[in-house]
N, C-alpha and C positions, 0 to 999 in steps of 0.2 A: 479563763475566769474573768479575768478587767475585762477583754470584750463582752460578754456577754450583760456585768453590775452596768457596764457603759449604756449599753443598746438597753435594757429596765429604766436608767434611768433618764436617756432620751426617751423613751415612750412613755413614761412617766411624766415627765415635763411637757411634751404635747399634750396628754390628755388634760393634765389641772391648768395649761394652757389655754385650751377649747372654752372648758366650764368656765374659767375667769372672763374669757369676752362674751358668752354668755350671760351670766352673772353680771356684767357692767354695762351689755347691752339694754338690760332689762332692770337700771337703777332709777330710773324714774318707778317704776311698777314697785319697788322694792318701799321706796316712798311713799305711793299710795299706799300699800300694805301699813305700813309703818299710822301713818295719818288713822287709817281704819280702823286699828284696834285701839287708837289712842281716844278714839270719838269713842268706840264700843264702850270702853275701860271709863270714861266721862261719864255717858248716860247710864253705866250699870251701876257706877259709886252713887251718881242724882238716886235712881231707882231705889238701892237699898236705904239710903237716908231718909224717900220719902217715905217706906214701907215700914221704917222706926230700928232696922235691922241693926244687927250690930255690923262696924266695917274695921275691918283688920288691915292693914296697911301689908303686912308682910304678903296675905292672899292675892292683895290686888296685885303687886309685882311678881308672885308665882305666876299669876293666872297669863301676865303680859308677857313674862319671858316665853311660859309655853307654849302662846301662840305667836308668838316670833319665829322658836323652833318650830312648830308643824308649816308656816310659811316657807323658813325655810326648805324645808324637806319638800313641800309642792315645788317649789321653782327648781332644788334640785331633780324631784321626778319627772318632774314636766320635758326640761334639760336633756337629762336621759332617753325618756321616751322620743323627742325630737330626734336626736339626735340615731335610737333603734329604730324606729317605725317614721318618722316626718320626714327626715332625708330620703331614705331609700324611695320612699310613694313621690317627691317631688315638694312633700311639704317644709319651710326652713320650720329650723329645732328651736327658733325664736317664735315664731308663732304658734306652736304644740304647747310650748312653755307658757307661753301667757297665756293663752285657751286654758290651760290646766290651772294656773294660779288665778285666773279670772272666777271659774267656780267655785273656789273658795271663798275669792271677797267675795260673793254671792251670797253666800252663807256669813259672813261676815256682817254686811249688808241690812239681814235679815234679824241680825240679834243688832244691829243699830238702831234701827224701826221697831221692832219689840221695846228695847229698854224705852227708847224717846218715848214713843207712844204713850207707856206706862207709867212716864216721869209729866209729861204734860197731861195726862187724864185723858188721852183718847181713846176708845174701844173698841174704833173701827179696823175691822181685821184688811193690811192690804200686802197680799203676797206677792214679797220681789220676784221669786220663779215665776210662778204665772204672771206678772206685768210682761215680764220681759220674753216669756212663749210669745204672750199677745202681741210684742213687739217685733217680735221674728217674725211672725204670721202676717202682721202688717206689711212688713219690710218685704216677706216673699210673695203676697199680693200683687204688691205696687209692680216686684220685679218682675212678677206672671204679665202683667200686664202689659207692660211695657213692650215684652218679647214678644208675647201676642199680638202687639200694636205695629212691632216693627217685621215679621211674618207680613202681618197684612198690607203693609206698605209694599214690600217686598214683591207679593202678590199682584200688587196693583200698576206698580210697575211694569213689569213682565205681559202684562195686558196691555202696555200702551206701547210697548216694544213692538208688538206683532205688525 
């Protein structure tokens, strides 16, 4: 019986082992997150004041704690996910993990620009997903190109070889 509480609770201690240099690899991110909802939480309090709403204090700190909690829960799924599916393909569970928590400040992001928008009187619609498609698109251009460019060097080479 003590072998066996033993070997649970060394496997125990590696796993919340793991998660914790995870979790501390990934404290600047935990930061930006932190930073994120505290703009979001700024321009939504501006927003309801300038709309004449009424603003509850206790709301606003529900609203912050429980996007604190659903970050958390991303960085733990991310984590997780990393660590089932990133490792074994070759990918680290630190980069799964932020790719996972990165879409959510995405979504973060996007109710940042709404609130400001609607706190400064702008009405121009401009969506962070599609900016940042547009920015992939861009970025996988350039890289087409590039490969393309160096193919054909390549090519040109092997011509002058003959």
């Amino acid at each position: 019986m003590v072998k066996g509480q033993l070997t649970r609770t060394i496997s125990s201690s590696v796993f919340f082992g793991e998660l914790y240099a995870l979790m501390w690899n990934m404290r600047w991110l935990m930061l930006f997150i932190l930073i994120l909802i505290i703009v979001d939480m700024w321009y939504g309090v501006s927003k309801s004041i300038k709309r004449g709403e009424e603003f509850r204090k206790s709301r606003c700190v529900k609203r912050f704690l429980l996007k604190c909690g659903d970050y958390i829960c991303l960085l733990i799924l991310g984590a997780v996910l990393g660590k089932a599916i990133g490792e074994p393909l070759g990918v680290s569970a630190l980069v799964v993990s932020v790719i996972v928590v990165l879409i959510g400040c995405l979504a973060e992001l996007e109710s940042i620009k709404s609130n400001y928008c609607e706190t400064k009187g702008i009405h121009k619609d401009i969506n962070v997903f599609k900016l940042l498609l547009v920015l992939i698109g861009f970025k996988s251009r350039e890289l087409e190109k590039a490969i393309e460019e160096s193919i054909t060097d390549k090519k040109k080479d092997n011509e002058y070889d003959k």
